[in-house]
CHARMM internal coordinates of N, CA and C (Angstrom, degrees):
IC EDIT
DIST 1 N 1 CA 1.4409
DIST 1 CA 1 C 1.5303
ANGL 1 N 1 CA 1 C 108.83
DIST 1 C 2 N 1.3698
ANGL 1 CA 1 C 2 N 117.95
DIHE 1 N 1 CA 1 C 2 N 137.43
DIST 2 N 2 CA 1.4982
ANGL 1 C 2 N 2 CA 116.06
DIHE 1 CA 1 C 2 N 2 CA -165.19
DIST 2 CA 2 C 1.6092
ANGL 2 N 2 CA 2 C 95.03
DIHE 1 C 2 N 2 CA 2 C -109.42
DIST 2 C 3 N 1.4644
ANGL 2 CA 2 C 3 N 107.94
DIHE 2 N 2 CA 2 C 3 N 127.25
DIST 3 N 3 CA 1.4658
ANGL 2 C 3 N 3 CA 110.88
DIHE 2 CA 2 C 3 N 3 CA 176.60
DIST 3 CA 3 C 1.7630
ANGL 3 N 3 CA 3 C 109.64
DIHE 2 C 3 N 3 CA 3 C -50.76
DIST 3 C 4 N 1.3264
ANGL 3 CA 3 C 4 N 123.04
DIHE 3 N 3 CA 3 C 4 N 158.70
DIST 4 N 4 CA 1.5400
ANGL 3 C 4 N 4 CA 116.47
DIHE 3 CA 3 C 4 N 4 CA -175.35
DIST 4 CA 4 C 2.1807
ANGL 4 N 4 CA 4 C 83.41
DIHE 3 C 4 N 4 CA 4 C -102.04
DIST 4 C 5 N 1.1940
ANGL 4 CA 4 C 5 N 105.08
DIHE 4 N 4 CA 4 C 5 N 139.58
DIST 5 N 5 CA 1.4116
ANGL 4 C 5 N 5 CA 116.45
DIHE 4 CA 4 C 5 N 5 CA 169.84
DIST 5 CA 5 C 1.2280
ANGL 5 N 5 CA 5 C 142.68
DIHE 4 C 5 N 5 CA 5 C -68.38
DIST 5 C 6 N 1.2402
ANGL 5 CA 5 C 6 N 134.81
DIHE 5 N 5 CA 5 C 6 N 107.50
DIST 6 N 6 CA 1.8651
ANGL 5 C 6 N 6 CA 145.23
DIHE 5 CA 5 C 6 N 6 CA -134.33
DIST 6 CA 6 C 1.3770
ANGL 6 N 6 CA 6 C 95.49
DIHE 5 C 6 N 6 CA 6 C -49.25
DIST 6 C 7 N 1.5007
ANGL 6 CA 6 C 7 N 112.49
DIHE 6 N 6 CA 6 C 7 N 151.03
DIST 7 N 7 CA 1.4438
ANGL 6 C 7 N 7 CA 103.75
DIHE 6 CA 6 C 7 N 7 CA 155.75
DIST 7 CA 7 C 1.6945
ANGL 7 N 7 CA 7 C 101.18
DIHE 6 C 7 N 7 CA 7 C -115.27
DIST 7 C 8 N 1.3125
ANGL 7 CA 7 C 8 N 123.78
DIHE 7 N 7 CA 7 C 8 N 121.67
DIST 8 N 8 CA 1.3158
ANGL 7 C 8 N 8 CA 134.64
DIHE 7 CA 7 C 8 N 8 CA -171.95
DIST 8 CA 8 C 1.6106
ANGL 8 N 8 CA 8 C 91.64
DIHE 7 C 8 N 8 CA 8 C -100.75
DIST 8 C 9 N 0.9412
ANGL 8 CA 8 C 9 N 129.49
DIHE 8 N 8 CA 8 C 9 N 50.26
DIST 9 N 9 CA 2.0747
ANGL 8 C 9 N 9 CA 112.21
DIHE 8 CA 8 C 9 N 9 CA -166.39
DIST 9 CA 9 C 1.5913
ANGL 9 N 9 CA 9 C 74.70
DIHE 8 C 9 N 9 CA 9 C -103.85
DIST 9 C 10 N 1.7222
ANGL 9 CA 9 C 10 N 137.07
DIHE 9 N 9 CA 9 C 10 N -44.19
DIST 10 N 10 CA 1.4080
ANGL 9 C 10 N 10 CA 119.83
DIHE 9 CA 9 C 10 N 10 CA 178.71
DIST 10 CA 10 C 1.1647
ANGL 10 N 10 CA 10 C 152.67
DIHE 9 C 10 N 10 CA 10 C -82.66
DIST 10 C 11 N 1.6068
ANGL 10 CA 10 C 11 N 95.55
DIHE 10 N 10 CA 10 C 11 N 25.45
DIST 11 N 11 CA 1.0031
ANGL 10 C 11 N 11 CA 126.11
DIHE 10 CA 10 C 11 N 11 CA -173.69
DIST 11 CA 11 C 1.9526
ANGL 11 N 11 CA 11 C 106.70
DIHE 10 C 11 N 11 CA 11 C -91.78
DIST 11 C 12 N 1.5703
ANGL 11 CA 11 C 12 N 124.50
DIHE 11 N 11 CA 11 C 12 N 106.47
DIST 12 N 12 CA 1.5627
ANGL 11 C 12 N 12 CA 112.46
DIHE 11 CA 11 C 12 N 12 CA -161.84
DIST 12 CA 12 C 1.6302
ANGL 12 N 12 CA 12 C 109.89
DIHE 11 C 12 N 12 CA 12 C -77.34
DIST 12 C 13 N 1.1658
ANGL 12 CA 12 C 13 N 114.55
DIHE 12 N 12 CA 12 C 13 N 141.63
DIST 13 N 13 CA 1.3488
ANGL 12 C 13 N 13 CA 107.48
DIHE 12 CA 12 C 13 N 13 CA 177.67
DIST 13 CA 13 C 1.7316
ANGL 13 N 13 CA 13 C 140.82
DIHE 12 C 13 N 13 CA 13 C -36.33
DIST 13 C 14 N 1.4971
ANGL 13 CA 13 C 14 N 100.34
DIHE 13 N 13 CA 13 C 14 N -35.83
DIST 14 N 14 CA 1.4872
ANGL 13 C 14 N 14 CA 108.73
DIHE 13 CA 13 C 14 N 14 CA 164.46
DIST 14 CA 14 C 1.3248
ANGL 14 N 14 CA 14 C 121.50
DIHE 13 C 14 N 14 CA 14 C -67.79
DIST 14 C 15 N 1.4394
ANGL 14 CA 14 C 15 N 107.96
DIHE 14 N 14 CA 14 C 15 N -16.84
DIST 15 N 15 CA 1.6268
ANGL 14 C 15 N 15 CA 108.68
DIHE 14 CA 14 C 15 N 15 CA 164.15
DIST 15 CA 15 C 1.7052
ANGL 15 N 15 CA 15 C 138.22
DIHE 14 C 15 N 15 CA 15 C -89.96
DIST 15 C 16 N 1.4581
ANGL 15 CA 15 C 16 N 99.71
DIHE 15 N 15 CA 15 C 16 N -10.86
DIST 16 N 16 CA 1.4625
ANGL 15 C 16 N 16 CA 137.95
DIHE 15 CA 15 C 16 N 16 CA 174.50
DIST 16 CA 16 C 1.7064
ANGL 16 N 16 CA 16 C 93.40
DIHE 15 C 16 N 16 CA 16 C -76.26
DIST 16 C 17 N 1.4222
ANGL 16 CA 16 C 17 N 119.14
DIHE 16 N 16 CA 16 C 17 N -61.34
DIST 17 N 17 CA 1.7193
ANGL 16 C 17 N 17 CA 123.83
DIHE 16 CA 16 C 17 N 17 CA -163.04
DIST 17 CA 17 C 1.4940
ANGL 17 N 17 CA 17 C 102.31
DIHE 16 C 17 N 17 CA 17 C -64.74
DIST 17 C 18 N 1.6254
ANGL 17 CA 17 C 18 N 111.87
DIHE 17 N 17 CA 17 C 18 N -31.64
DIST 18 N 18 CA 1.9078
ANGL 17 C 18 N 18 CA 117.84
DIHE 17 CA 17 C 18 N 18 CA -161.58
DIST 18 CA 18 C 1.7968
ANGL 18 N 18 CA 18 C 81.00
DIHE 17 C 18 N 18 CA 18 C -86.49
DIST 18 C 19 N 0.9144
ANGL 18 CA 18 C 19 N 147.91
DIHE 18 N 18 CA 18 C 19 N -48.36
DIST 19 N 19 CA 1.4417
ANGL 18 C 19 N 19 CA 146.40
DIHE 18 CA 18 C 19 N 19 CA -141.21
DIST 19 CA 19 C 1.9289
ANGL 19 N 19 CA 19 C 92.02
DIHE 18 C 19 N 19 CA 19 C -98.03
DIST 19 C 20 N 1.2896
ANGL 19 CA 19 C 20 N 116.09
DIHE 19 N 19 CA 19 C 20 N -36.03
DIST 20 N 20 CA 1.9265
ANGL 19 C 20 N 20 CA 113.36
DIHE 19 CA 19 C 20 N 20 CA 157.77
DIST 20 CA 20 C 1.2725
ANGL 20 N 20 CA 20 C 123.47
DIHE 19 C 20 N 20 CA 20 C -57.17
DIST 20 C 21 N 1.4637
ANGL 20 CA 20 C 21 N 101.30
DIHE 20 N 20 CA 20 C 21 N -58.18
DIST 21 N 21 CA 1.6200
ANGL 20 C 21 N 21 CA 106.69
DIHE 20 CA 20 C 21 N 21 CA 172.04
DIST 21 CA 21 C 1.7858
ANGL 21 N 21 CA 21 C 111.30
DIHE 20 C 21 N 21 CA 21 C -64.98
DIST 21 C 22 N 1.1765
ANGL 21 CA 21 C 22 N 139.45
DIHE 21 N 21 CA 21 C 22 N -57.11
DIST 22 N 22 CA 1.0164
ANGL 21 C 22 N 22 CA 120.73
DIHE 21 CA 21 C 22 N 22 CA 157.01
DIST 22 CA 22 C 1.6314
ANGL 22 N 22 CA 22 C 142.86
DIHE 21 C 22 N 22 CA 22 C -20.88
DIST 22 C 23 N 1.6398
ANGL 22 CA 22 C 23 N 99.15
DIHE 22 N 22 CA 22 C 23 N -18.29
DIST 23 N 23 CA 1.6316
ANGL 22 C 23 N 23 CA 102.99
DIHE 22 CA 22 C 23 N 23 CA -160.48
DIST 23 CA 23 C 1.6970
ANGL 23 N 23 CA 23 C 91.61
DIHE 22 C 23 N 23 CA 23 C -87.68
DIST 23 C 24 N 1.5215
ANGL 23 CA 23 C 24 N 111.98
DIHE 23 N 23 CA 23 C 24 N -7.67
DIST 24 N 24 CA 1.5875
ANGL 23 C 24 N 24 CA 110.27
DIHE 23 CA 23 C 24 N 24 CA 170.47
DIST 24 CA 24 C 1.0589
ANGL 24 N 24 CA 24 C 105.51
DIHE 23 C 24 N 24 CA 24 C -88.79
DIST 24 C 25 N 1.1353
ANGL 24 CA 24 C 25 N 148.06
DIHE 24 N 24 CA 24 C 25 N 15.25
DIST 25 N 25 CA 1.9945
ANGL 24 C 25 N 25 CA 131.45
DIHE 24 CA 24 C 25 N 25 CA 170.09
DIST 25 CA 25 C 1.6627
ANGL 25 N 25 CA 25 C 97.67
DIHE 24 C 25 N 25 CA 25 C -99.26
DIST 25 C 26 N 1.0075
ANGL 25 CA 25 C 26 N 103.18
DIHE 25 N 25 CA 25 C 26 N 169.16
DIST 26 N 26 CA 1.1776
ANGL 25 C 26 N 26 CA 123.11
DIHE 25 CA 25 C 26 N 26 CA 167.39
DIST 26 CA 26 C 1.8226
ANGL 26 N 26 CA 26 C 115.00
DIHE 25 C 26 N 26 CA 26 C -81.44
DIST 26 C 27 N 0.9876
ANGL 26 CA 26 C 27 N 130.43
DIHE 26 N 26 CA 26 C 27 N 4.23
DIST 27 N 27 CA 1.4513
ANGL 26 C 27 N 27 CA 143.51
DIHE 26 CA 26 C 27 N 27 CA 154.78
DIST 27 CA 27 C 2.0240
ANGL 27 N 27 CA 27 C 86.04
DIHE 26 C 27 N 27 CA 27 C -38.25
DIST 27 C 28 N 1.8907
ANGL 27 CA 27 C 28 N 73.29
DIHE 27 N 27 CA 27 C 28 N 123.81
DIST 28 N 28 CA 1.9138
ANGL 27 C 28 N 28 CA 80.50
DIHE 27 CA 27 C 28 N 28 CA 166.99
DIST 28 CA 28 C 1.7670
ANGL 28 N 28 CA 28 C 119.14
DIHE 27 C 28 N 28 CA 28 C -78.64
DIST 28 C 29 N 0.8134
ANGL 28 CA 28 C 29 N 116.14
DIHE 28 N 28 CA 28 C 29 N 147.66
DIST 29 N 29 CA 1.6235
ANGL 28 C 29 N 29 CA 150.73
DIHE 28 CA 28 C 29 N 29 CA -151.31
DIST 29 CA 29 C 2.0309
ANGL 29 N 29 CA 29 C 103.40
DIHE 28 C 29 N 29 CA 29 C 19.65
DIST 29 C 30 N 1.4437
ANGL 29 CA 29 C 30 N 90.15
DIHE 29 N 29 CA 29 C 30 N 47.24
DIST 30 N 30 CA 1.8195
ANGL 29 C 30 N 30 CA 78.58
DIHE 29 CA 29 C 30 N 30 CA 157.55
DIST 30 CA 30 C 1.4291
ANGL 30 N 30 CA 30 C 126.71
DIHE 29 C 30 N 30 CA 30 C -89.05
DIST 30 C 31 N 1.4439
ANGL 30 CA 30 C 31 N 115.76
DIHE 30 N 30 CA 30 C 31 N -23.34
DIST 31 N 31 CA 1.2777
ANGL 30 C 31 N 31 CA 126.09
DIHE 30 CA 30 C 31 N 31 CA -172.21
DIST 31 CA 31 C 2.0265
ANGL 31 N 31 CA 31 C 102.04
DIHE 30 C 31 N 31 CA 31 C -72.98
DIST 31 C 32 N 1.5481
ANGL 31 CA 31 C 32 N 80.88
DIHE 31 N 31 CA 31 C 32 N -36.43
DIST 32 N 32 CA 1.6174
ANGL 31 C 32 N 32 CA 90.26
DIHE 31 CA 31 C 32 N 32 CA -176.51
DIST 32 CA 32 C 1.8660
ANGL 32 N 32 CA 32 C 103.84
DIHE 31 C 32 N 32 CA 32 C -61.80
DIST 32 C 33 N 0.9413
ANGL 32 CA 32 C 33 N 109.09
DIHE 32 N 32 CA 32 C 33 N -40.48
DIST 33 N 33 CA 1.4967
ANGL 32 C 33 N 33 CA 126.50
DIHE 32 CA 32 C 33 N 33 CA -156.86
DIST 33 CA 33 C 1.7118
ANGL 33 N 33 CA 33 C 108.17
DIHE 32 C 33 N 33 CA 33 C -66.62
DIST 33 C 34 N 1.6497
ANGL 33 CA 33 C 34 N 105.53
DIHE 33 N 33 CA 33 C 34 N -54.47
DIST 34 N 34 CA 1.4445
ANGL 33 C 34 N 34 CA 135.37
DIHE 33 CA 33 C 34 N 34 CA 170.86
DIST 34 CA 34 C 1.4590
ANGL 34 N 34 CA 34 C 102.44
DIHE 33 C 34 N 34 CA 34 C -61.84
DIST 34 C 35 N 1.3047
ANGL 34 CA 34 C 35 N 136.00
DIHE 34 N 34 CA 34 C 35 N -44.19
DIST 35 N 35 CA 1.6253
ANGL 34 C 35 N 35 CA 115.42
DIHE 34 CA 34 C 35 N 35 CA 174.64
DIST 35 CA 35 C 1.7684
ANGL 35 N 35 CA 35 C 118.91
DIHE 34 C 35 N 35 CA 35 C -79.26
DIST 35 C 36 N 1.2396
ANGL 35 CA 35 C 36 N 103.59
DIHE 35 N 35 CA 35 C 36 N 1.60
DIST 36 N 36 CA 1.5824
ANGL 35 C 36 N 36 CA 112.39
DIHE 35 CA 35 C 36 N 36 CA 168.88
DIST 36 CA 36 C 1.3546
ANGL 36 N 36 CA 36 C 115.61
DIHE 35 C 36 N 36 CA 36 C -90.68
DIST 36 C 37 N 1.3764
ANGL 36 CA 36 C 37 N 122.40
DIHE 36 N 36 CA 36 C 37 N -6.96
DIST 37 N 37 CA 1.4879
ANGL 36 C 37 N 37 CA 122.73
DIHE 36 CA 36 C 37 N 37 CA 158.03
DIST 37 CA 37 C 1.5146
ANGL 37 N 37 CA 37 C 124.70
DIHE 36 C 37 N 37 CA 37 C -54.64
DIST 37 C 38 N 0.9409
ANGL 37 CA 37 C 38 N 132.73
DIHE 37 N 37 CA 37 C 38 N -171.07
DIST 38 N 38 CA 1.5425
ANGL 37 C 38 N 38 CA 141.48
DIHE 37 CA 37 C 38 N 38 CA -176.83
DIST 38 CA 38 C 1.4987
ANGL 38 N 38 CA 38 C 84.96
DIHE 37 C 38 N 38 CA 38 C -131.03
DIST 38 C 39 N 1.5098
ANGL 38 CA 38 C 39 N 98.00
DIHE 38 N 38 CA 38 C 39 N 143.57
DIST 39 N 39 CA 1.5986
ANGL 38 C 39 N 39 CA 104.06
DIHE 38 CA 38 C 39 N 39 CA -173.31
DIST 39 CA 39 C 1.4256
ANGL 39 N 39 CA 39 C 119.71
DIHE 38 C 39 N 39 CA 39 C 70.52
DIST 39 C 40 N 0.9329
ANGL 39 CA 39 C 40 N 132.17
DIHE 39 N 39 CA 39 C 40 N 2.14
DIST 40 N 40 CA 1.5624
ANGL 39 C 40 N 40 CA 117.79
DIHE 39 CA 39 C 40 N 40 CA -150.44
DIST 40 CA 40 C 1.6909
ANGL 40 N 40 CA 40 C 81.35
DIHE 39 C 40 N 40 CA 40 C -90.94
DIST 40 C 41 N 1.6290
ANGL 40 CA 40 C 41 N 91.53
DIHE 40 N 40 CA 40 C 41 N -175.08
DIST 41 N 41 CA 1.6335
ANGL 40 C 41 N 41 CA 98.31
DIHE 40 CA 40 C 41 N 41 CA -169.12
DIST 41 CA 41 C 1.5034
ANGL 41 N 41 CA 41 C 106.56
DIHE 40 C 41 N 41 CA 41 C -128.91
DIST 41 C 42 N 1.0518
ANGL 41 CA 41 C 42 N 145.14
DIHE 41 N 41 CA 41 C 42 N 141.22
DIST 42 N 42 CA 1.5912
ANGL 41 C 42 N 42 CA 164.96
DIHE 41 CA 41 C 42 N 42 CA 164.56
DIST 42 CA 42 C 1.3537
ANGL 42 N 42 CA 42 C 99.43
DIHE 41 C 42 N 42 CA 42 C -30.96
DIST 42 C 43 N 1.5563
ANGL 42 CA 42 C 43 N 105.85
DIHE 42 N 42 CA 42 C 43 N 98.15
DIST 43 N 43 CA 1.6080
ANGL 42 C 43 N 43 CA 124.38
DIHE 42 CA 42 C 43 N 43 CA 164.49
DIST 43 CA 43 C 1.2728
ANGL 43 N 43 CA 43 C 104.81
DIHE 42 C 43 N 43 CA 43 C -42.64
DIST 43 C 44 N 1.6699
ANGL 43 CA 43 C 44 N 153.86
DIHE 43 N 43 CA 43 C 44 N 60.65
DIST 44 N 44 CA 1.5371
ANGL 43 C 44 N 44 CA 129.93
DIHE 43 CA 43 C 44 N 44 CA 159.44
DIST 44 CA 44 C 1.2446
ANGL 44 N 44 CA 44 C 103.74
DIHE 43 C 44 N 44 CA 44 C -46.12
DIST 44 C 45 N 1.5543
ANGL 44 CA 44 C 45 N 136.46
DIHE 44 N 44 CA 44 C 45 N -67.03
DIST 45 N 45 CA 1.3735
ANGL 44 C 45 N 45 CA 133.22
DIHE 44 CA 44 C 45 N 45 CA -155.47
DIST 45 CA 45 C 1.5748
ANGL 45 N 45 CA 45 C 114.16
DIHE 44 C 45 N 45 CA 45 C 92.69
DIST 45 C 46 N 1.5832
ANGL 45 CA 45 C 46 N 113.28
DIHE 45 N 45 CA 45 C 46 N 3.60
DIST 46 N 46 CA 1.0420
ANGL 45 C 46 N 46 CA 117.61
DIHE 45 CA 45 C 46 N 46 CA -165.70
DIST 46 CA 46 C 2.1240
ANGL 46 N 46 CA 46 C 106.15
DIHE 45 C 46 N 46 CA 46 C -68.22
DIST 46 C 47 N 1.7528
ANGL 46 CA 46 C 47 N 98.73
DIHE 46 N 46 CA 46 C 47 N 118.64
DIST 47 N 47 CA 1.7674
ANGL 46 C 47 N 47 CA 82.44
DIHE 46 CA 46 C 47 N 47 CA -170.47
DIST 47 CA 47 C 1.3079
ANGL 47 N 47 CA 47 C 107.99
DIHE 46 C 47 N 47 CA 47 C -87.71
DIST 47 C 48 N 1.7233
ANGL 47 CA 47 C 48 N 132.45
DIHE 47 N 47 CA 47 C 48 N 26.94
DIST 48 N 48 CA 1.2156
ANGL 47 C 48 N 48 CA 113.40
DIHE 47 CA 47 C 48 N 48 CA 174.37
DIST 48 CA 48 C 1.3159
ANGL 48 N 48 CA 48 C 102.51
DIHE 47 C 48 N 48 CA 48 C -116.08
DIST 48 C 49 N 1.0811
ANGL 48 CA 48 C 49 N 121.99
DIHE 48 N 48 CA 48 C 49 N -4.16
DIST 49 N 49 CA 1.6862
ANGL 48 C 49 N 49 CA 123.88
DIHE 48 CA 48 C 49 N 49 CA 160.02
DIST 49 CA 49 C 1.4325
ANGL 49 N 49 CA 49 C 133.79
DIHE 48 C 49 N 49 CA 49 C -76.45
DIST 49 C 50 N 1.8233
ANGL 49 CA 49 C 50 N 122.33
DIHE 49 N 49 CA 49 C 50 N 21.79
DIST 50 N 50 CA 1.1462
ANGL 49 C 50 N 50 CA 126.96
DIHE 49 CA 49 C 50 N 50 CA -163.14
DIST 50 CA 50 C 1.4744
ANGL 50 N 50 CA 50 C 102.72
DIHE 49 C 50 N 50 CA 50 C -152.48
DIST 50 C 51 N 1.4487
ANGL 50 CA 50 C 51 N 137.94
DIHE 50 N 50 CA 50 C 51 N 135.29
DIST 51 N 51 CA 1.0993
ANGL 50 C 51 N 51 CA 124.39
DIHE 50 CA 50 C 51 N 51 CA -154.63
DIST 51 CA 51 C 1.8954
ANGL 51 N 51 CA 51 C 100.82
DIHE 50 C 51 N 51 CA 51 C -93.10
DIST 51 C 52 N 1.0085
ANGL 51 CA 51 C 52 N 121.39
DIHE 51 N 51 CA 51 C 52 N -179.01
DIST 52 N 52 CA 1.4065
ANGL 51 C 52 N 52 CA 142.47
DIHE 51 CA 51 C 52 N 52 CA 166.99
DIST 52 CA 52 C 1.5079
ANGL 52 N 52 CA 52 C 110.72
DIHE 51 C 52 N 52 CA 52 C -40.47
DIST 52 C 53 N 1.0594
ANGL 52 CA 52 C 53 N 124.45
DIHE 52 N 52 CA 52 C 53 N -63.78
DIST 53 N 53 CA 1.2505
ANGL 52 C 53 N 53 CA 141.28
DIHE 52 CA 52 C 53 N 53 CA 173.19
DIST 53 CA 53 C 1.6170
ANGL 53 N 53 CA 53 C 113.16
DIHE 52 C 53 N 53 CA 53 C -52.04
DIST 53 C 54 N 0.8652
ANGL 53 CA 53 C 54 N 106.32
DIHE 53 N 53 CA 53 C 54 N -33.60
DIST 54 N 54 CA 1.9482
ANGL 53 C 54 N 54 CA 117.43
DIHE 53 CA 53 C 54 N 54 CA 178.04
DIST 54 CA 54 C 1.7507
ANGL 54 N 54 CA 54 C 88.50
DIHE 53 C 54 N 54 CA 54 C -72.78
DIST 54 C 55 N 1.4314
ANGL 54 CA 54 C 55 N 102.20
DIHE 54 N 54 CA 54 C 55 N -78.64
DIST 55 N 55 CA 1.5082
ANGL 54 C 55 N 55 CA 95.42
DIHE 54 CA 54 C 55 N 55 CA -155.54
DIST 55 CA 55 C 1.3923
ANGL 55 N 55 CA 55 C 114.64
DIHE 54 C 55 N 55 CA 55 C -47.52
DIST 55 C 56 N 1.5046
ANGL 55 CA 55 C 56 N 114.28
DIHE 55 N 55 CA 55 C 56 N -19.33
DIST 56 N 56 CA 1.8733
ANGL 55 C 56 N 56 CA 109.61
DIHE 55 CA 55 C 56 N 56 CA -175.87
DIST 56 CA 56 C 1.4342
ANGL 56 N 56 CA 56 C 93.35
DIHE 55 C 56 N 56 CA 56 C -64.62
DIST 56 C 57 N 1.2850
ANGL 56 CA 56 C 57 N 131.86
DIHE 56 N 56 CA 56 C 57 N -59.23
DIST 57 N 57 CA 1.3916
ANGL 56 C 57 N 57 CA 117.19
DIHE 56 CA 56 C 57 N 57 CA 170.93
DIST 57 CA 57 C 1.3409
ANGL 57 N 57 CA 57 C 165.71
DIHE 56 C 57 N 57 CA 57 C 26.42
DIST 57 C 58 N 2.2586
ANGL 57 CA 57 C 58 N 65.47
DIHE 57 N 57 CA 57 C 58 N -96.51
DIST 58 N 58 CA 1.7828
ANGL 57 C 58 N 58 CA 87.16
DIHE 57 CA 57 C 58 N 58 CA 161.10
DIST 58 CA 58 C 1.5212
ANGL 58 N 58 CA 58 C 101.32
DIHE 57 C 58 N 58 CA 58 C -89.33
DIST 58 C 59 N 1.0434
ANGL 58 CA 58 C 59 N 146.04
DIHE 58 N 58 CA 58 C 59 N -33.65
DIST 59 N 59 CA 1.4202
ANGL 58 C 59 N 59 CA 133.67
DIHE 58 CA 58 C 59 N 59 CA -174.06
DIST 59 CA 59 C 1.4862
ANGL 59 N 59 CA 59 C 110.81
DIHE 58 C 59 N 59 CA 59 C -60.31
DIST 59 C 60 N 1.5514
ANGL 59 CA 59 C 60 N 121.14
DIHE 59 N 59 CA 59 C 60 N -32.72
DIST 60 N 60 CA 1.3739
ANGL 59 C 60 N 60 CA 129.81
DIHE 59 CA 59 C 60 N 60 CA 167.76
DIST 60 CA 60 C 1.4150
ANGL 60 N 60 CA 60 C 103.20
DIHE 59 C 60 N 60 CA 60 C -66.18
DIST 60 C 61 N 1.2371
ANGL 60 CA 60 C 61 N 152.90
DIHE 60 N 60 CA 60 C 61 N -60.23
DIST 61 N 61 CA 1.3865
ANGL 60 C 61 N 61 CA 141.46
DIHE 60 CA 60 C 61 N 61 CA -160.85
DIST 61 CA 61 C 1.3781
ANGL 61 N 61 CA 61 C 102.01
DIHE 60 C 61 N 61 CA 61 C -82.35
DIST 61 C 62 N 1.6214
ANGL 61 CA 61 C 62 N 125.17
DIHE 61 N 61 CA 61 C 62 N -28.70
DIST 62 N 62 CA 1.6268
ANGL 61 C 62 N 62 CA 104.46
DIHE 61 CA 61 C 62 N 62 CA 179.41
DIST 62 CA 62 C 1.7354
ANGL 62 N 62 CA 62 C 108.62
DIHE 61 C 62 N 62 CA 62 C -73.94
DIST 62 C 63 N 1.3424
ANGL 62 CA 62 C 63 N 113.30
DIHE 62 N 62 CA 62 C 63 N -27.82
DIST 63 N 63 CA 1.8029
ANGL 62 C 63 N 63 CA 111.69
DIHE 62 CA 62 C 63 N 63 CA 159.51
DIST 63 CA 63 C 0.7024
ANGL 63 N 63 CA 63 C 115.79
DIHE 62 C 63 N 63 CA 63 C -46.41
DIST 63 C 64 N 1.2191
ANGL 63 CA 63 C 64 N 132.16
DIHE 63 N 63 CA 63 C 64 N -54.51
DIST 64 N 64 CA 1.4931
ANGL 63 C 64 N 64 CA 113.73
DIHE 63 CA 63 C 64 N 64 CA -167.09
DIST 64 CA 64 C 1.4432
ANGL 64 N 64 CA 64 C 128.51
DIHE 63 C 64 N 64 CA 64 C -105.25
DIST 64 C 65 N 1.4855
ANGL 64 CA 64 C 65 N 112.73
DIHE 64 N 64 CA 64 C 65 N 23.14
DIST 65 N 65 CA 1.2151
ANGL 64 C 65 N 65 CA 124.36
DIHE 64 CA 64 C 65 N 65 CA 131.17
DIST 65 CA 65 C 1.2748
ANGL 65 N 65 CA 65 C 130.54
DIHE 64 C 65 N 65 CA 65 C -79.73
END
COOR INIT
IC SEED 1 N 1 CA 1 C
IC BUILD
C-alpha cells in the first residue's frame, strides 16, 4: 500500500521558518522534522555562517522547550 503524499499547503509560512529554525536546537526530532518539509534547506549547523541575532533565537526557542 503506497502512503498518499502530505499536503503541507496549510501549513502558514511563519510556522514553516519557526519549525526551520528549530531544526538547529537540539529539541528531539526537530532537525528530523524540518528536513521533511518541501523547500527546507541543508542542516550544515555551520555556527560561523549565521549572524548573532539568529543564534539568540535558536538559543531562545531551545529554552523554552
Amino acid at each position: 500500500m503506497n502512503p498518499q503524499p502530505k499536503d503541507y499547503s496549510s501549513i502558514s509560512p511563519s510556522a514553516k521558518s519557526l519549525l526551520l529554525l528549530k531544526g538547529y536546537t537540539g529539541i528531539p526530532y526537530a532537525k528530523e522534522t524540518a528536513a521533511l518539509m518541501p523547500g527546507s534547506e541543508v542542516f550544515d549547523l555551520d555556527f560561523g555562517a549565521k549572524d548573532f541575532w539568529f543564534w539568540m533565537r535558536v538559543v531562545h526557542f531551545e529554552l523554552r522547550y
